[in-house]
C-alpha positions in Angstrom: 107.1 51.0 128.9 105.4 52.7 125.7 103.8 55.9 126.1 102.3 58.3 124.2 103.3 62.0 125.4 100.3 64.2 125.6 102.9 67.7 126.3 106.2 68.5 125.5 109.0 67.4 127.4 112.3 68.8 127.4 115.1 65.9 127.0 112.2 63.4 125.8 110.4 64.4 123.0 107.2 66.5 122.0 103.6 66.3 121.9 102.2 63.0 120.0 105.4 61.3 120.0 105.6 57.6 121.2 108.6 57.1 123.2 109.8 53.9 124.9 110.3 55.3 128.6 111.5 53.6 132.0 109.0 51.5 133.8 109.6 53.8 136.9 109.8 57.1 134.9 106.6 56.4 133.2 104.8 55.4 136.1 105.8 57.7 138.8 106.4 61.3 137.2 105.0 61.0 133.1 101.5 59.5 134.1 100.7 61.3 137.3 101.8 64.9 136.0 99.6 64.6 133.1 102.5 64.1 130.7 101.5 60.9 129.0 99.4 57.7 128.8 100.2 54.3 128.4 100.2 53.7 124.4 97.2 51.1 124.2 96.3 50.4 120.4 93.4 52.2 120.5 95.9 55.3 121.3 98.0 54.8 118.9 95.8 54.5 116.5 94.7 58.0 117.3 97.6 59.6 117.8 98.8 57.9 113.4 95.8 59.8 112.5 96.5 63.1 114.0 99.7 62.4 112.1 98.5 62.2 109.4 96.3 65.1 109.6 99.3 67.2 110.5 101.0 65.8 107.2 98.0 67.0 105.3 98.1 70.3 106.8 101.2 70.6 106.9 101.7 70.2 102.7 98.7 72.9 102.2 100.8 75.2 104.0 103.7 74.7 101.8 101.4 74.6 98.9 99.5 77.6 99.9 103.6 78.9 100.0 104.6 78.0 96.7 101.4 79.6 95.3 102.5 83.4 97.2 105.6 82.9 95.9 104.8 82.1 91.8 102.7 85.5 92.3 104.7 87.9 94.7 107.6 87.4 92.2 105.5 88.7 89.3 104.7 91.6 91.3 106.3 94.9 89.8 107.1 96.9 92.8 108.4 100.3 92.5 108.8 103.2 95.2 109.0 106.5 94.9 111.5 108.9 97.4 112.9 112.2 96.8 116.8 112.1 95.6 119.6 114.2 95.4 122.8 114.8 93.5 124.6 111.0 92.2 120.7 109.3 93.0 121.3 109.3 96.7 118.3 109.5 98.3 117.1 111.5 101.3 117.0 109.0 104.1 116.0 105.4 103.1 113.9 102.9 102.4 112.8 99.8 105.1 111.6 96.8 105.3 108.4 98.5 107.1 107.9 100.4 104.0 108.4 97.6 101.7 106.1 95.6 103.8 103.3 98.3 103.5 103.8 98.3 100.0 103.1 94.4 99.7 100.6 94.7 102.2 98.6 97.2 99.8 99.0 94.8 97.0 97.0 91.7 99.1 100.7 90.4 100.4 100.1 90.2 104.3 103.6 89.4 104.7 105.7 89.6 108.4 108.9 92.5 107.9 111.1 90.1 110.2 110.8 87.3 107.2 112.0 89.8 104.7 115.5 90.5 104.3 117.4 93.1 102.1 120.4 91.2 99.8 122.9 94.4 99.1 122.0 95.8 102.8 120.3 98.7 103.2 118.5 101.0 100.3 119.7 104.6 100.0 120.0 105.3 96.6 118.0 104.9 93.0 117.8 101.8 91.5 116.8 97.7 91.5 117.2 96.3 94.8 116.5 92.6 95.4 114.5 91.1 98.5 114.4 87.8 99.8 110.9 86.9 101.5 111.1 83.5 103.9 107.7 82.2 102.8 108.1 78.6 104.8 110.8 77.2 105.8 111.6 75.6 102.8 110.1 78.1 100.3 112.2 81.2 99.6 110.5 84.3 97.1 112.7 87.2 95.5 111.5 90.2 94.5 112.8 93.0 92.9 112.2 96.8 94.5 112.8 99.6 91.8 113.4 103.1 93.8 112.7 105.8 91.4 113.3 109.4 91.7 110.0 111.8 93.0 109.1 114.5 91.1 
């Protein structure tokens, strides 16, 4: 029997999908519970067009994406901390910070998608940053630490 799921369910598939499922299964657990309905063609008409919108949405996204990313990576981004001898610095700089930084600039940006190449910053210097923009956009920027007066 044809169905349309209305939910997600585990094993079977997720919401909008149109799965071919046991006549018995359909009727006696999917249908009651609220999981599905019988895929009529008025149905699955509906359900191709909320496809479809999700398609369009879901390319603005990654547009919107690739636009962030052309203009974060022409950001010049430098941060000032205090240093001592051989430009070791006094503590170091985070992911936090950076994200404040970006933040300041317009870049509302998530710390947890950020993530440090060489590890951690704790001296003067270039530092690269990769920034998870979407899942299949990926920015780099470049942090400069320089020395506080």
């Amino acid at each position: 029997m044809k169905v349309v799921l209305l939910k997600d369910v585990k094993d079977i598939g997720k919401k909008g999908d149109v799965i071919n499922a046991k006549e018995g299964y359909a009727r006696n657990f999917l249908l009651p519970k609220g999981y599905a309905v019988e895929a009529t063609s008025g149905k699955l008409k509906e359900v191709e067009e909320q496809n479809r919108g999700k398609e369009i949405r879901a390319e603005e996204v990654l547009a919107e994406a690739r636009r962030v990313k052309e203009s974060i990576e022409k950001e010049q981004i430098v941060m000032k901390s205090k240093s001592g001898a051989g430009s070791k610095l006094f503590g170091s700089i985070t992911i936090k910070e950076i994200a404040q930084v970006l933040k300041s600039k317009g870049y509302d940006i998530d710390r947890k998608k950020m993530k440090l190449k060489g590890g951690k910053i704790n001296m003067l210097g270039r530092f690269p940053v990769e920034i998870k923009l979407h899942p299949k956009v990926k920015a780099e920027i470049t942090i400069e630490v320089a020395d506080q007066d």
